[in-house]
Structures are given as structure tokens and as C-alpha cells.
C-alpha positions, 0 to 999 in steps of 0.5 A, spaced: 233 174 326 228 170 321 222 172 318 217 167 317 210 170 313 203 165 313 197 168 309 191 168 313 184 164 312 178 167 317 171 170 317 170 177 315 168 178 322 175 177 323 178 181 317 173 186 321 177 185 327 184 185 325 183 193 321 179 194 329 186 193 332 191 196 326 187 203 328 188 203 334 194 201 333 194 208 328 191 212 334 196 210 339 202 211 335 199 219 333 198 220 340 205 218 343 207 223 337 203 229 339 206 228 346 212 228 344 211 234 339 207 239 345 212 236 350 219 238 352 224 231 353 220 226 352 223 219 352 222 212 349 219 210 356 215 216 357 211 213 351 210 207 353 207 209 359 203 214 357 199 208 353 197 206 360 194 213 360 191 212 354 188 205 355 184 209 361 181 215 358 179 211 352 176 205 353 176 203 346 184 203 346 184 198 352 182 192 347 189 192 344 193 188 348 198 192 353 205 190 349 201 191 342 200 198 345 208 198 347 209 196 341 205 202 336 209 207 342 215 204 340 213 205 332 213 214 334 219 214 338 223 210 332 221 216 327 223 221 332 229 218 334 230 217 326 230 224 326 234 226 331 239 222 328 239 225 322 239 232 326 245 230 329 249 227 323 247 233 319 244 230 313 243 235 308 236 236 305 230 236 309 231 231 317 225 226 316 220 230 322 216 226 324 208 225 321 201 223 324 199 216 320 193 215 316 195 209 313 197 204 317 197 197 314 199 192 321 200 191 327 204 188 332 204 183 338 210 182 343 211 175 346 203 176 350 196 177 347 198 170 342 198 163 341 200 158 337 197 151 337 201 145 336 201 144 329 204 149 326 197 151 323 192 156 327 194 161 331 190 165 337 189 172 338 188 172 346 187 179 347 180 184 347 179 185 340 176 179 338 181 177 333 181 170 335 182 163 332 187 164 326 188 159 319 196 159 317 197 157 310 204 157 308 210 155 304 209 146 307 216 147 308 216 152 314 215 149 321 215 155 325 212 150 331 219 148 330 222 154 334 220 154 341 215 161 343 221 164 347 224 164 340 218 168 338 220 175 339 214 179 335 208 176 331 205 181 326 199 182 322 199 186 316 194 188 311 196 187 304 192 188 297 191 181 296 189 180 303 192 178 311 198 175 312 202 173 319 209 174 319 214 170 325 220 174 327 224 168 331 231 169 333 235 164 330 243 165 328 242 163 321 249 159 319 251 161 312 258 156 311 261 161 305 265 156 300 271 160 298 273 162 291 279 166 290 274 171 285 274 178 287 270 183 283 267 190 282 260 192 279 257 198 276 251 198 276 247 201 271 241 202 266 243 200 260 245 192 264 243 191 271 249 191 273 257 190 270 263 186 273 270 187 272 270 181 269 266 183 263 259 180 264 253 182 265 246 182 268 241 184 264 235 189 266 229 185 267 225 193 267 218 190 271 215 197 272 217 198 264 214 191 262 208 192 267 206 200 266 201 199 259 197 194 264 198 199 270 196 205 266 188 201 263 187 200 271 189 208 273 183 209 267 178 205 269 179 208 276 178 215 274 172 212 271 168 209 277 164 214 281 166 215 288 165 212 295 162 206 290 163 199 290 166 198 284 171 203 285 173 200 291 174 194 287 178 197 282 181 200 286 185 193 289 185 190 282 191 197 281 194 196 288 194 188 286 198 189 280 203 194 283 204 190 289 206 184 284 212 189 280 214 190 288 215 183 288 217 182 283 223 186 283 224 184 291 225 178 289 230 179 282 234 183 288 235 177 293 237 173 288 241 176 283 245 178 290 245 172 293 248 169 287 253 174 286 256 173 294 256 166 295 261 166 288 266 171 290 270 173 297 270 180 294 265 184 292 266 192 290 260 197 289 259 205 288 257 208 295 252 212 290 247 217 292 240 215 289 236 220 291 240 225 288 240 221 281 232 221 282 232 229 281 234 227 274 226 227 270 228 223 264 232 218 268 228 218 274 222 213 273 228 208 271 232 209 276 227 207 281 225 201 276 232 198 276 232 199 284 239 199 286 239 201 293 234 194 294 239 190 290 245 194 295 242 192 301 242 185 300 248 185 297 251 188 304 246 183 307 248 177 304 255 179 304 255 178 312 252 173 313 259 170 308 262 173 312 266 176 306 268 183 305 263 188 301 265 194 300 263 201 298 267 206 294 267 213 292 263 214 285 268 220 283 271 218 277 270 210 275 267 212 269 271 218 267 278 214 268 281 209 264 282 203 267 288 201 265 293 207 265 288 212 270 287 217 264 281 221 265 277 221 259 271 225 259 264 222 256 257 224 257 252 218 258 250 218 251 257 215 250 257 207 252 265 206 249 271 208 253 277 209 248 283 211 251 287 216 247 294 215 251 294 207 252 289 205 246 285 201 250 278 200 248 272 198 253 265 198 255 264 204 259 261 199 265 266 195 265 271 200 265 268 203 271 267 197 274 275 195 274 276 202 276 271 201 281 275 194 284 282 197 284 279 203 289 277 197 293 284 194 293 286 200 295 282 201 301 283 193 303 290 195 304 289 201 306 285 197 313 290 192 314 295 197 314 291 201 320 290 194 324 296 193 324 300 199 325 294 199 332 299 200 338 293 197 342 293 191 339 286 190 337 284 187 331 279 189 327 275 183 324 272 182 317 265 181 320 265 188 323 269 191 316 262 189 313 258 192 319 262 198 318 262 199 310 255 197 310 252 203 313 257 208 309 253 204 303 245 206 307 
């Protein structure tokens, strides 16, 4: 799938319209998950034809196109299937139960109620909510016209704090040809450094929040400031939202990069499978964990990783910092100490770099250990690389 995103230029009539559609939107998503709360055996088509009830008793919901109803149904049953999963996987601490939305921020339109004009440039909105006819204003270098509307799976229109914006979910097969390297490497992520290779080399932490957190702090006074239900209080209010929405940008897109960067020059790539939301209990560690963003910056390592078609794995993170990496003698260190010194080898490294050696051999060990397994498969299935990525990928989620 490709996601193709336009901001939006139209009349505050319009800006109107579309906050009408992404309440009805919230209505219709609360209301499935009422149903499924009062009633006993509730599926996922039972929701979306209980929209069909709703647009009959309140004729407001009616506006809304059908598939766009089906659509917000689709929302509620992913939270309850989210739910049920987890049950069923026994994830420690609270499951996720399902909660009522009072801030919704998009809605979503299937392939009806829209149209695309030829030139790429304007989009239609056909439905009763009066939303009506759209200016596209993109990167010049998108051509979504391009793609035929069959193509178009989901047309999207979110509300941001520095405006609207129409995303394009087309399907497409985006063909990545992966040049090989013979490079394998582990990496530690930290705090310290962004993350740590076993070859030694190291990304630096760019710390947006940290950099951003002075100016964030003057525009949360000046709210507090502003008398409520007022209009400068409402702009006060966008200015903070504006500025953290660029740190969340800001780290999204050093994410995407840094982790591109790594898989296109390496075949191998070997992380920790680290527990993030208990290392966030830590309340001195806590609000720089969150700045670094690890569990992003993973994500899109195993994303990048398959569209490579190259081999991502995840390790347990037991001892890679203790262990030398060179003799496996276990040297116990408090966080405080950033050199590893080995007694019995003499070895002297950066903790990270230790770590991150240690945490490559793990990935050797487990690499061999899944060939051993496909070849010793009495069926004589195969197990191929992409579906090894697949795989590791979700024990890293």
C-alpha cells in the first residue's frame, strides 16, 4: 500500500463540513461500541448493518456516505478485536477495553461518496454532508491521477493542528531492489547516542523534544493565562498544538531516514526486542526514552527490512550489556558505567558497542538455528526469507 497525503485549500464553509462528517463519524463509532457492550455475540457484520439502523432513527447520520458509515463501524470493531486479542494472547497488565471517542480528528471514505477530477488537483466529495468540491495542494512530484480509481482503496481526511489534509491509500507493490553488502551488524539502542553498531559507529541522539521543550513550556504558560471559552485562548491553544506536532514530525521523519539508511547498506540487521512500556515506569528515564522514540525508529527498521527482503531480527535483551563480548564473561555494571572492562580477557570497549556485538552474535545463533530447522522439515517446505522478517517482526511489535 502507498499513502499519498495533500493538504487541503477550501472555504470555512467546507472546513465546517468536513468537522460535521468527522462527528458523525465519532457518533456512529461510539454507538457500534455501545451495541457491542450491551449485547452478547456482536460481529463485525452485525456493526455494519447496525449503521443502516442508525442512519434510519437519526437522520442526521444519513448525511454521511454508507461506506464511510461502514467505515467508522470498522473503527469500533478494531478496537474490540484489539481487545480480544490481547485476552487471548494473555498480555500482561491492563488488555486495552474498548473506550468511547470524544476526539476524533478524520474520517474515512471507501471507493464511493468521492471523485477525483482528472488533473490530479481537486477532489469531490459527493455524499450529503455538503463537503463538495476540494483543492489538492501537494508535493508537484505526486501524480495520484496516475493510479487508476480501482486502485484507490481509501480516501482520508484528517484534522490537524495546522489544517486539513487528504491522504490517497492506493495499492501498489512498491518494488524495492536491494543491492547486497555482505555487511551484517547489531545495534543497541540508547540515550546516550541514537543507537550503537557493532562496528563501533555511532548516531547521535538529535533530542527534538529536549531542544523543543523551553519554547513548549512559554506557550503552556500563555495558555494558562488566556480566560476560558475565549478567542485567544483558542489561538493559543493551536499555536502549542502547532509546535508539538512539528517535534512529532520532526522525530517521525529522523526515524524513517536513520532507518532507511541503515537496511539499504546491510543484509543483516540484529536488534534488542526491548520492553519500552516498562522502561517508561523509570521517572528519571522516562520523558527521554519517549524523546529518543525507539519503538518508531524499530518499526520501520522491520518495515524497510521487508521491503529489502533482508533478514531483521530481534534478540532477547538479557545480558548483552553485562556479557563480554569477546570472552562471554558476565560483568555487572550499573547505567552509570559507559566503559565495559573485561577482568578475564583485558578487553576494553564502549558499553554500547559491547552490547551491540553481543547482541549480533545472538542473531547468528538464532539464523543458524532457523536454517537448521528448514532443513531438517520432514515435509519438505521451506520457509522463505521474507516470511523469517514477517515473523520476527511481530515478536519485535
Amino acid at each position: 500500500m502507498l499513502i499519498y497525503e495533500y493538504k487541503v485549500d477550501a472555504s470555512k464553509k467546507q472546513y465546517a463540513a468536513i468537522d460535521e462528517a468527522i462527528s458523525i463519524v465519532q457518533f456512529i463509532r461510539n454507538k457500534c461500541l455501545r451495541l457491542w457492550m450491551d449485547e452478547r455475540g456482536i460481529s463485525k457484520n452485525d456493526l455494519q448493518c447496525y449503521c443502516a439502523v442508525l442512519a434510519r432513527e437519526y437522520p442526521f447520520a444519513t448525511r454521511l456516505n454508507s461506506q464511510a458509515r461502514q467505515a467508522s463501524a470498522d473503527r469500533a470493531w478494531f478496537a474490540i478485536s484489539r481487545f480480544y486479542e490481547n485476552c487471548k494472547m494473555h498480555k500482561p497488565g491492563k488488555k486495552g477495553y474498548p473506550r468511547f471517542q470524544r476526539d476524533n480528528r478524520s474520517v474515512e471514505y471507501k471507493q464511493t461518496g468521492w471523485k477525483l477530477e482528472p488533473d490530479g488537483k481537486h477532489l469531490t466529495f459527493t455524499d450529503g454532508c455538503g463537503i463538495g468540491r476540494l483543492k489538492l495542494l501537494g508535493n508537484p512530484k505526486q501524480h495520484i491521477e496516475t493510479f487508476p480509481t480501482k486502485q484507490i482503496k481509501r480516501v482520508r481526511i484528517i484534522h490537524r493542528a495546522d489544517g486539513y489534509s487528504v491522504q490517497f491509500n492506493v495499492q501498489a507493490e512498491r518494488v524495492i531492489e536491494h543491492i547486497p553488502t555482505d555487511k551484517q551488524v547489531g545495534i543497541d539502542v540508547g540515550l546516550k547516542a541514537y543507537y550503537t553498531d557493532s562496528d563501533g559507529n555511532t548516531v547521535d541522539n538529535p533530542r527534538h523534544y529536549r531542544k523543543a521543550e523551553q519554547k513548549l513550556k512559554r506557550l503552556h504558560r500563555h495558555l494558562s493565562r488566556k480566560q476560558k471559552k475565549s478567542g485567544n485562548r483558542k489561538k493559543a491553544r493551536k499555536q502549542l498544538a502547532k509546535a508539538y506536532l512539528k517535534v512529532q514530525r520532526q522525530r517521525e521523519d529522523f526515524a524513517r531516514k536513520t532507518a532507511s539508511t541503515l537496511v539499504s547498506s546491510h543484509d543483516l540487521i540484529a536488534y534488542e526486542s526491548l520492553q519500552i512500556r516498562n522502561m517508561v515506569k523509570n521517572p528519571h528515564l522516562a520523558k527521554s526514552i519517549h524523546d529518543a522514540g525507539w519503538g518508531q525508529f524499530l518499526r520501520w527498521v522491520n518495515a524497510y527490512g521487508a521491503m529489502h527482503d533482508i533478514l531483521v531480527i530481534a534478540v532477547p535483551p538479557q545480558f548483552t550489556s553485562q556479557a563480554c563480548s569477546a570472552c562471554g564473561t558476565l560483568v555487572k555494571k550499573s547505567l552509570s558505567v559507559r566503559t565495559h572492562i573485561c577482568p578475564g580477557c583485558g578487553v576494553v570497549l564502549d558499553r554500547d558497542h559491547n552490547a551491540a556485538l553481543n547482541i549480533l552474535a545472538k542473531a547468528r545463533t538464532l539464523g543458524h538455528r532457523e536454517t537448521d530447522e528448514q532443513s531438517s522439515n520432514a515435509s519438505g517446505q521451506t520457509a522463505s526469507t521474507r516470511i523469517f522478517v514477517r515473523d520476527t517482526s511481530k515478536r519485535a511489535g
